[in-house]
C-alpha positions in Angstrom: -3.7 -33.9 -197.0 -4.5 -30.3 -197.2 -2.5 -27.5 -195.4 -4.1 -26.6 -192.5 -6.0 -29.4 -190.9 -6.1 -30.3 -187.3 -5.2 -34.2 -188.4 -1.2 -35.2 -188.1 -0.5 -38.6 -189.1 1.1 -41.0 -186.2 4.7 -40.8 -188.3 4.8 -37.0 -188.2 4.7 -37.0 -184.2 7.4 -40.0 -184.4 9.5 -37.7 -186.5 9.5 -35.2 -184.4 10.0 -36.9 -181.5 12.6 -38.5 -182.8 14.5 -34.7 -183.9 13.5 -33.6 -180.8 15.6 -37.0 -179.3 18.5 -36.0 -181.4 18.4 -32.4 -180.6 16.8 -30.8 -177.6 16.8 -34.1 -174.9 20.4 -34.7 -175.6 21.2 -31.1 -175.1 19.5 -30.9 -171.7 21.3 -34.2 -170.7 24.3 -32.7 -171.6 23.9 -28.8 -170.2 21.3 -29.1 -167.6 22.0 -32.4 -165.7 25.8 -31.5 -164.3 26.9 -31.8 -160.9 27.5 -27.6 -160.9 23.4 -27.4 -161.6 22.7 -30.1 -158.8 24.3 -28.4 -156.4 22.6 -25.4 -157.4 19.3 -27.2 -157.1 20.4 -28.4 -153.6 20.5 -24.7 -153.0 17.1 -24.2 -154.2 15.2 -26.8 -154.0 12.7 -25.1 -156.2 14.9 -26.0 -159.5 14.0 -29.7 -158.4 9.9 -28.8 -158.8 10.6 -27.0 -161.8 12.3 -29.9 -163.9 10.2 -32.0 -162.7 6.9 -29.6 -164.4 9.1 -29.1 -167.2 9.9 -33.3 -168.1 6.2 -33.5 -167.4 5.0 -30.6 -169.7 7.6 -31.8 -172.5 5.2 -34.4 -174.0 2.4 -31.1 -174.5 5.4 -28.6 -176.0 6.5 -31.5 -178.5 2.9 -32.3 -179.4 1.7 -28.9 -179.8 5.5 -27.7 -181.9 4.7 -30.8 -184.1 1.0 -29.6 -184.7 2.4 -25.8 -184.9 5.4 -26.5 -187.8 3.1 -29.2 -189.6 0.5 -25.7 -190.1 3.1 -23.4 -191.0 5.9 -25.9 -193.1 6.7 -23.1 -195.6 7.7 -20.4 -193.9 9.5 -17.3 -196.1 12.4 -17.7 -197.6 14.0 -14.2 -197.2 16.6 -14.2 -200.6 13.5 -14.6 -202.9 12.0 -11.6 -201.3 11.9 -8.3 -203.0 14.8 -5.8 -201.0 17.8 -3.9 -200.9 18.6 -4.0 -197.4 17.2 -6.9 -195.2 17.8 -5.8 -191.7 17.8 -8.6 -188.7 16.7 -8.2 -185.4 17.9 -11.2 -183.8 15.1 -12.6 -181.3 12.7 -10.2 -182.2 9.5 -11.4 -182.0 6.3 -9.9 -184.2 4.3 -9.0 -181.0 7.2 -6.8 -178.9 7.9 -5.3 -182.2 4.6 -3.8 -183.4 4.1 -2.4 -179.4 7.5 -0.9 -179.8 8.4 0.7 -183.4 7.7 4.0 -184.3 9.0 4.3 -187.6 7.1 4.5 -190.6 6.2 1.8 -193.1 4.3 -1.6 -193.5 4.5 -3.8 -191.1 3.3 -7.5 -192.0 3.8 -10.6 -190.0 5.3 -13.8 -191.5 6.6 -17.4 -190.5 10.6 -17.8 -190.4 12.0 -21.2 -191.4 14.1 -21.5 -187.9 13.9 -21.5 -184.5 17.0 -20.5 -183.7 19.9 -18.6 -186.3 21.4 -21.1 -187.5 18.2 -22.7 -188.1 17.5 -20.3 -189.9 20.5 -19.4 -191.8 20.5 -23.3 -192.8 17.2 -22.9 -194.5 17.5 -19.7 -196.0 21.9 -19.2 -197.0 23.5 -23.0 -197.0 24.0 -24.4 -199.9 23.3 -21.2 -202.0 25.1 -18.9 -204.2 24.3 -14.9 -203.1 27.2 -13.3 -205.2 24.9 -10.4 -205.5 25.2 -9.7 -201.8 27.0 -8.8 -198.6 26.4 -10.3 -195.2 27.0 -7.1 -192.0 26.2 -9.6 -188.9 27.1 -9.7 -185.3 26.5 -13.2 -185.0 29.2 -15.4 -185.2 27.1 -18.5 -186.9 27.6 -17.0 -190.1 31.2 -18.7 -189.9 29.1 -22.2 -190.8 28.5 -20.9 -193.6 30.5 -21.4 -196.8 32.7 -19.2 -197.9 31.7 -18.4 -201.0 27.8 -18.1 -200.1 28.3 -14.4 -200.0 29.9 -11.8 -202.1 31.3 -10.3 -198.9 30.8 -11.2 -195.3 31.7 -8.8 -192.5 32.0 -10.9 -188.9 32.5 -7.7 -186.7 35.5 -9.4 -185.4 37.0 -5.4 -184.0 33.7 -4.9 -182.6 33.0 -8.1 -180.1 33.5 -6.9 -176.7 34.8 -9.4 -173.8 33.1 -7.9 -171.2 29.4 -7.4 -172.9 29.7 -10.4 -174.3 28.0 -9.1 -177.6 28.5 -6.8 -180.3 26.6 -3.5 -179.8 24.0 -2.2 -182.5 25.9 1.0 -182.9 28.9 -1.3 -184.1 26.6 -3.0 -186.7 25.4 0.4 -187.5 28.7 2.0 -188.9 30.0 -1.3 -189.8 26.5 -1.2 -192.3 27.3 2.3 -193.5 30.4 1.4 -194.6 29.6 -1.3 -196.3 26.7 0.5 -198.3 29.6 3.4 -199.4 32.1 0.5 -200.3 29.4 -2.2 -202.5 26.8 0.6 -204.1 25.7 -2.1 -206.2 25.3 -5.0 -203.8 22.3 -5.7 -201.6 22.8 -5.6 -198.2 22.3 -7.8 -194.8 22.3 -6.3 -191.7 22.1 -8.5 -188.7 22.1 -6.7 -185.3 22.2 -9.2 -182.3 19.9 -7.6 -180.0 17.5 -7.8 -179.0 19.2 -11.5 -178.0 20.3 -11.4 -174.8 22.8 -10.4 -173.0 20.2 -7.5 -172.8 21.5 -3.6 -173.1 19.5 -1.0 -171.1 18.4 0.5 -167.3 16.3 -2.9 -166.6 19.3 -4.9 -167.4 21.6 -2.7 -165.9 19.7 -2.9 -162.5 19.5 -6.7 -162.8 23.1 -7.1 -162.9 23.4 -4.8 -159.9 21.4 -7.1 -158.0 22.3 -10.8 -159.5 25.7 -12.1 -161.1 24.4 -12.6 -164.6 26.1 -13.2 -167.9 27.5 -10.4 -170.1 27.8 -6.3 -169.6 30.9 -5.4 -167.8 30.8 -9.4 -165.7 33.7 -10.8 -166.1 32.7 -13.9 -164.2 30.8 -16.8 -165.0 27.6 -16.1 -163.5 23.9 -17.0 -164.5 22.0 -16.8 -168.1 19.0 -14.4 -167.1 17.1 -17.4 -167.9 18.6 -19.6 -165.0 18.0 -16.5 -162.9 14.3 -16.3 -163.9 14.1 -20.0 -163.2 15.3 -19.9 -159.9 12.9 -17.1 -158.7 16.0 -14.4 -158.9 14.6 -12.3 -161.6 11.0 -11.8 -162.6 9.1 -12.4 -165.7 7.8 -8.8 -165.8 12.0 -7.9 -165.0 13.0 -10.2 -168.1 10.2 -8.9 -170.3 10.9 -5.1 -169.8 14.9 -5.8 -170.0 14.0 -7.5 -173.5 11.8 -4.4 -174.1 14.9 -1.8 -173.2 17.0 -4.0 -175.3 14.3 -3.7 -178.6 14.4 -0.2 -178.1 18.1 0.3 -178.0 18.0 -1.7 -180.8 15.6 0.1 -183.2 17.2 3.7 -182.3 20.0 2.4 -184.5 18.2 0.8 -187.4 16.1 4.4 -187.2 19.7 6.0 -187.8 21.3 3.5 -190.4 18.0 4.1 -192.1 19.1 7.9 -192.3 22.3 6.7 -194.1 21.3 4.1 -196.6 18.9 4.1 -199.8 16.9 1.7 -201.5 13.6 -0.8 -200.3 14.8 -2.0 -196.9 13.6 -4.7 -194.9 13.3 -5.3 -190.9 12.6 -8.5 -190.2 13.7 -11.3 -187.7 15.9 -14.8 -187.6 13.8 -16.1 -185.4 11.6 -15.2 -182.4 11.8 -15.5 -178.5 10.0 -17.2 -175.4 9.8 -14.9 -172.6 8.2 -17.3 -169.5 5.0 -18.0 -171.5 3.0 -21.4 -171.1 1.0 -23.5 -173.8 -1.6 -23.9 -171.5 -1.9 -22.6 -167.4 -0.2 -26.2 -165.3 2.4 -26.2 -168.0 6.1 -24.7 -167.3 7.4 -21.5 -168.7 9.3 -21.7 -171.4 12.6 -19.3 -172.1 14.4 -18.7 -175.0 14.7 -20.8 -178.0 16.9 -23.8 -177.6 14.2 -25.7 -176.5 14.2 -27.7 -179.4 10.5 -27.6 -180.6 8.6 -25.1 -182.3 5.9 -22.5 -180.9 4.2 -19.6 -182.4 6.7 -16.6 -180.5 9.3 -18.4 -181.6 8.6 -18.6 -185.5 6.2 -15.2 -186.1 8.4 -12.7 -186.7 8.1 -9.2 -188.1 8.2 -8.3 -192.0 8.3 -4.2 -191.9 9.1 -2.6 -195.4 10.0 0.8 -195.6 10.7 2.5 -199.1 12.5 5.5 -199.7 11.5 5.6 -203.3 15.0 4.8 -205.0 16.3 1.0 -205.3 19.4 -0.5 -205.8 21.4 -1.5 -209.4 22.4 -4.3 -208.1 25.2 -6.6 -209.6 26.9 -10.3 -208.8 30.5 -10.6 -209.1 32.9 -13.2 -207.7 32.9 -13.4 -204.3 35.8 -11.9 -202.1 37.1 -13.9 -199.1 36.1 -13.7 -195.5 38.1 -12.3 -192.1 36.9 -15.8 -190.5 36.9 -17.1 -186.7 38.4 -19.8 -185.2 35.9 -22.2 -183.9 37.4 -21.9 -180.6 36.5 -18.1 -180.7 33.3 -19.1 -181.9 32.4 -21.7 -179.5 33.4 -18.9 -176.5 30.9 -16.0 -178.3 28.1 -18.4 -178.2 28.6 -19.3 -174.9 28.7 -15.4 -174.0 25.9 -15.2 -175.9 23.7 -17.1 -174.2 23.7 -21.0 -176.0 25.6 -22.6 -173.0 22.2 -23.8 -171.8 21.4 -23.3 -168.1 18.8 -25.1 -165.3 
């Protein structure tokens, strides 16, 4: 069957129904249906309407991811790409990042194998040798990953801050500069966690003065901005412009570490981002990306190459060993981060 056409055969959708079974339903069961979010529903009887459009709108987001990842199976596969530097934007999605960047270079758009990071880092790292590079990253799925994937992997671990719940970009930033003076002959991936949320920036910052969300100087449990947006708390303009501040914040520091490093670099994406859109007007909004099928935001992600005119000599050695997390420490920065999924 050629690549392309509109005609999916009746296994396909049973195979993804099936993953989806396996992945995003028993999530939901297991996150969304507690007696903490009844309550909360109880509270707002709202919640109540809006699962109910969501179950009923599931059936048209399965159909349409199926249709969507049957068109675009391939995807790019980022280590056979031509770079020195490979800078990720985590949750940055093609559309926020053309209206936003103002640096110079070629900006393309491509398809990323995930959905989600460690989607992503499955398809792209596991099971792979990259002795020829080091891994900068701020996102603690990298500890999934074999230890010897990587020449060198650098978790942050001195940067995470309790209270922000994150790692900031400036972090990621001198971390990156450091590790182009130490391995000159190594290429290099840089993967800043915003714009993911817990968002950075004067929209987020007023949010939090008004609503008990997740991450930035909260020290309590609090909502996901998601949950907040559900719930009729927060806006989809609000969540849109604090993802906005947060890309921006972002990009100021990839403008610097740019300053700092030489060779053909590479700003792309893990994956993208649903910020309240619908596949078509009576269906819900959809947030985030642990939905657990695929749509076009969530997969099209920037490819913006910028050249300096010098590249790399680059060279594989043996791989050195890894600082490491415990999964416990792992489990509690995902949460923080925003993969404790919410009503």
């Amino acid at each position: 069957m050629a690549r392309g056409t509109a005609v999916i055969s009746t296994d396909y959708y049973i195979h993804k129904d099936q993953e989806l079974a396996n992945t995003g339903r028993d999530q939901k069961m297991r996150n969304n249906y507690t007696l903490e979010n009844f309550k909360r529903a109880l509270r707002n009887p709202r919640l109540f309407v809006r699962e109910a459009r969501r179950l009923l709108s599931l059936p048209i987001h399965v159909l349409y991811g199926a249709y969507f990842d049957y068109t675009h199976r391939d995807g790019v596969q980022v280590m056979q790409e031509d770079w020195d530097n490979l800078i990720i934007l985590d949750a940055c999605r093609h559309d926020y990042f053309k209206d936003t960047n103002y640096m110079g270079g070629n900006l393309d758009k491509k398809i990323s194998k995930g959905r989600k990071s460690w989607e992503f880092m499955q398809k792209n790292f596991a099971g792979r040798r990259f002795h020829d590079t080091v891994y900068v990253t701020a996102n603690p799925f990298v500890t999934r990953l074999d230890d010897n994937t990587f020449y060198s992997v650098d978790s942050l671990n001195e940067y995470w801050d309790e209270d922000i719940g994150t790692i900031l970009p400036e972090n990621v930033t001198s971390a990156a500069i450091e590790a182009n003076r130490r391995y000159p002959h190594k290429r290099l991936i840089i993967h800043f966690m915003q714009p993911h949320r817990p968002y950075l920036g004067e929209t987020a910052e007023q949010l939090r003065e008004r609503i008990d969300l997740v991450g930035y100087r909260n020290e309590g449990e609090g909502l996901q901005i998601w949950g907040a947006a559900k719930q009729g708390d927060v806006s989809v303009s609000e969540v849109r412009r604090a993802y906005t501040d947060s890309l921006n914040i972002v990009l100021s520091e990839v403008d610097r570490l740019l300053s700092e490093i030489s060779g053909k670099s590479v700003i792309t994406a893990d994956h993208g981002e649903m910020l309240g859109e619908k596949i078509l007007p009576f269906t819900s909004r959809v947030w985030g990306h642990s939905e657990g099928f695929s749509l076009p935001e969530l997969r099209t992600v920037p490819y913006f190459t910028i050249e300096d005119g010098t590249r790399r000599d680059i060279k594989r050695d043996e791989p050195t060993s890894d600082d490491g997390l415990h999964e416990d420490i792992v489990t509690k920065r995902l949460d923080a981060l925003g993969y404790k999924e919410e009503t």
